[in-house]
Structure formats: C-alpha cells, structure tokens
C-alpha positions in Angstrom: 12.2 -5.8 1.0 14.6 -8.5 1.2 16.6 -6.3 3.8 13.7 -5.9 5.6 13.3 -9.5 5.8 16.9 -10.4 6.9 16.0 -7.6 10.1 13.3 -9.0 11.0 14.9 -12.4 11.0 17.7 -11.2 12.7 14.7 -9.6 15.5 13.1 -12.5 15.8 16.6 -14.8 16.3 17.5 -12.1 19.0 14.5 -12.5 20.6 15.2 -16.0 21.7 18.7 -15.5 22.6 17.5 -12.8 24.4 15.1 -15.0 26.7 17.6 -18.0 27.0 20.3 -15.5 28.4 17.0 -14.2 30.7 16.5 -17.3 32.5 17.8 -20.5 33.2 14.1 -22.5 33.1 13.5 -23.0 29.4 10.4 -23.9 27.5 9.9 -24.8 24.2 7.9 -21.1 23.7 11.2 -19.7 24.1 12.4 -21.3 20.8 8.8 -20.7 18.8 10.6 -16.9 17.3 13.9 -18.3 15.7 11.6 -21.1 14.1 10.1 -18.2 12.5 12.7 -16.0 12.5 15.6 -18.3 10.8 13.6 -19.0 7.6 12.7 -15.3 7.1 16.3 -14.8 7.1 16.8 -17.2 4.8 14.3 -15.8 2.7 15.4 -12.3 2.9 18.7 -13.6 1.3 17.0 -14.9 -1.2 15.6 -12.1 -1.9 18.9 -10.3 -2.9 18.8 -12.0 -6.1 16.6 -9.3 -7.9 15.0 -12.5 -10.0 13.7 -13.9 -6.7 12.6 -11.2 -5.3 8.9 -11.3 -5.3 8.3 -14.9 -4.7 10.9 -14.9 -1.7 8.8 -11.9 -0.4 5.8 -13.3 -0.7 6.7 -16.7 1.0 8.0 -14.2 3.6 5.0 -12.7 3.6 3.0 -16.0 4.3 5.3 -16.9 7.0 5.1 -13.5 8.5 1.0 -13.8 8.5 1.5 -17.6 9.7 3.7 -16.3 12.8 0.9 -13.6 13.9 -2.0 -16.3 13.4 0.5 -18.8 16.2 1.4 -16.2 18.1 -1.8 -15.0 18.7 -3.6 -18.3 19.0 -0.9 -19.2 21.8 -1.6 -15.3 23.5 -4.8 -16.0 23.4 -4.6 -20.0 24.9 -1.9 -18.2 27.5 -4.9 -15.7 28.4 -7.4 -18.6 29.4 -4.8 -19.9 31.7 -4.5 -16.9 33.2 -8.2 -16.1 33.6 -8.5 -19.5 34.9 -6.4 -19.0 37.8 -3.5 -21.1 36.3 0.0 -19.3 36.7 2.4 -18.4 33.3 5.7 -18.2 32.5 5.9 -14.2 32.1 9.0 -14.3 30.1 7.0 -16.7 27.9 4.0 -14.3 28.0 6.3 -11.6 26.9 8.1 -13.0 24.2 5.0 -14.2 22.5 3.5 -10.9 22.7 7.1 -9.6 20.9 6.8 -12.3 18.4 2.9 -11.6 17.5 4.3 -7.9 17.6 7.0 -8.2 15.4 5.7 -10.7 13.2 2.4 -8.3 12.5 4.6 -5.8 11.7 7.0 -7.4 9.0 3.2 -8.7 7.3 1.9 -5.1 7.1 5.1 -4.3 5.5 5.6 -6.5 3.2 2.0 -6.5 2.2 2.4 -3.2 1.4 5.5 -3.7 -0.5 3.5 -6.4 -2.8 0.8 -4.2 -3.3 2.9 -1.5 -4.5 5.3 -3.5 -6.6 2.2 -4.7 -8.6 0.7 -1.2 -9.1 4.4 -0.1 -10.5 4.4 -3.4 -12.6 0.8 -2.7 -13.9 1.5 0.6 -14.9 4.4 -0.4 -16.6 2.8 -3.1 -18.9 -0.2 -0.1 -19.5 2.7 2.5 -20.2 3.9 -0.2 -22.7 0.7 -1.2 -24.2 0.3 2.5 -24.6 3.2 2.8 -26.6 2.4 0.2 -28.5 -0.7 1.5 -29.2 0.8 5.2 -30.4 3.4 3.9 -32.8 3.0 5.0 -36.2 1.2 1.9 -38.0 1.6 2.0 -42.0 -1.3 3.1 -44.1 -2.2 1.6 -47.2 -0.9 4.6 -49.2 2.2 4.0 -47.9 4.4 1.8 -48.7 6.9 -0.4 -46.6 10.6 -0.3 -47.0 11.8 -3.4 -49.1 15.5 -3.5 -48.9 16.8 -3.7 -52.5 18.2 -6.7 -53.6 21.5 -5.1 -55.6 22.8 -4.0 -52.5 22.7 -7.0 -50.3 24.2 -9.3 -53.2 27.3 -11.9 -52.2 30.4 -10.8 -53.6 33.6 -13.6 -53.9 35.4 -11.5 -50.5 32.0 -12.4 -49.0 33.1 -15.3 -46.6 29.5 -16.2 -45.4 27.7 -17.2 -48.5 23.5 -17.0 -48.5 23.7 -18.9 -52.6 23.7 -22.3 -51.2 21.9 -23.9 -48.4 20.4 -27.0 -47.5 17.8 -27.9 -45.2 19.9 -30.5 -43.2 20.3 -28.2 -40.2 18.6 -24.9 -40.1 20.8 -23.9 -37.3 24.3 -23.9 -39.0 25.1 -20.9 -41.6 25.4 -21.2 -44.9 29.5 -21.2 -44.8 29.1 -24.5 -42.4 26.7 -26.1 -44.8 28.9 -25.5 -48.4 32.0 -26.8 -46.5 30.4 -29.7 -44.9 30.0 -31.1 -48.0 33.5 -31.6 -49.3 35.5 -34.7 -48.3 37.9 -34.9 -46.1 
C-alpha cells in the first residue's frame, strides 16, 4: 500500500504542475492537490518501513477521505456559481473534479487494504489460539520432565559457577558476583 500511496502522491503533485504549466492565471485551487498530494507521499514513504505500515496507511487513508470531502464541497460550491449564472475557472473546475476523482479512488483502495489486512491479522491470532488450544496439555497420570540434578552439577572447569550468589544485582551472573567480592 505504501507504493500505492507514493503514486497517488506523485498524481496528485502532477496534477498541479500540470495546471500551472496550462495557464498563466493562477488561483489558489490550482495548489489545493499538492497540499494533499505532498503529504500522501510522505506518508507512502513511511510506509516502507514494514513497522509503520498500518498506521501510515491509515493516516493516508484519512487524508485521502479528507481530500474527497474538500473536493467535493468545493465541486459542489463551484456548481452553485455556475447555476447562478456566475462564470468559473474551467481549468479550476477540472482539476477539482481530478482531485475529488483521484482522491476517491486512493480511499476505496486503501480501505480495502485495511479491511483485508485485519481479516489476515484476525485469522492469524485465531490460527494461533487454535494451536494453542490443540497442544498436548499434561494429564495428571503423567508426569512432567524434571531435569535431574546429577547431571547439571558444577564441575571446577565449570567457569560460570550457580554455588554462590547474592541478591545484590539479580542481573549479573554468578561468575560476576563471586569475583566482585575480592579486593582489588
């Protein structure tokens, strides 16, 4: 998905370079897809890191769904003007129609992606829980191994020794601990 994201990124970038190299009246319309499609890019790097993934793709997500929702408001604002007998930008028109386009389509996508991602993570955890579930758990009659204590002895070639250890620091072994306490 994060591939996917750096396209449409790369789309919606190309979209506005595409209308500046159009025309030489600009309006501030003409900037409204890289606004959106610069931090989807972002995003869709960030989603390379496998660890970031999901969360990168669902903010992607968001600002995919938040793109649709202002490019249809301002389609919708641009269609009152026009029914009001005021005259539009067409190139304006157009590209907020591409953006509203393009901006549906990278949602639906990456929706889908989420929604699959979870079902193969769900099944996972019950494929898991199911294996849990059919591991051999001991009976009473039987009895658990108990490793013998003649085997795992300390011997003197033994250089990490279990025979002495204090409770000063848990985290050092045993070898640490017995030499710690000569002087120096």
């Amino acid at each position: 998905m994060a591939r996917i994201g750096i396209f449409f990124g790369l789309v919606l970038c190309g979209l506005t370079v595409a209308a500046l190299s159009v025309t030489t009246a600009k309006s501030y319309t003409q900037f409204v897809p890289m606004m959106f499609g610069i931090p989807l890019l972002f995003l869709g790097v960030v989603g390379l890191n496998p660890h970031r993934r999901m969360s990168a793709t669902i903010v992607a997500l968001t600002l995919g769904l938040l793109g649709f929702a202002c490019g249809a408001i301002r389609f919708v604002v641009l269609m009152i003007d026009r029914a009001s007998g005021e005259i539009i930008n067409p190139l304006s028109f157009r590209l907020v129609v591409a953006m509203t386009i393009v901006c549906l389509i990278f949602a639906l996508m990456a929706m889908v992606w989420v929604r699959k991602r979870r079902e193969r993570l769900s099944q996972q955890l019950n494929l898991d829980q199911a294996s849990d579930e059919s591991a051999p758990k001991p009976d009473d009659d039987q009895e658990l191994a108990v490793p013998d204590a003649s085997v795992s002895a300390t011997t003197e070639s033994d250089p990490v020794s279990t025979t002495t250890s204090t409770p000063a620091n848990p985290y050092q072994s045993p070898r640490v601990i017995e030499n710690s306490t000569e002087t120096r």
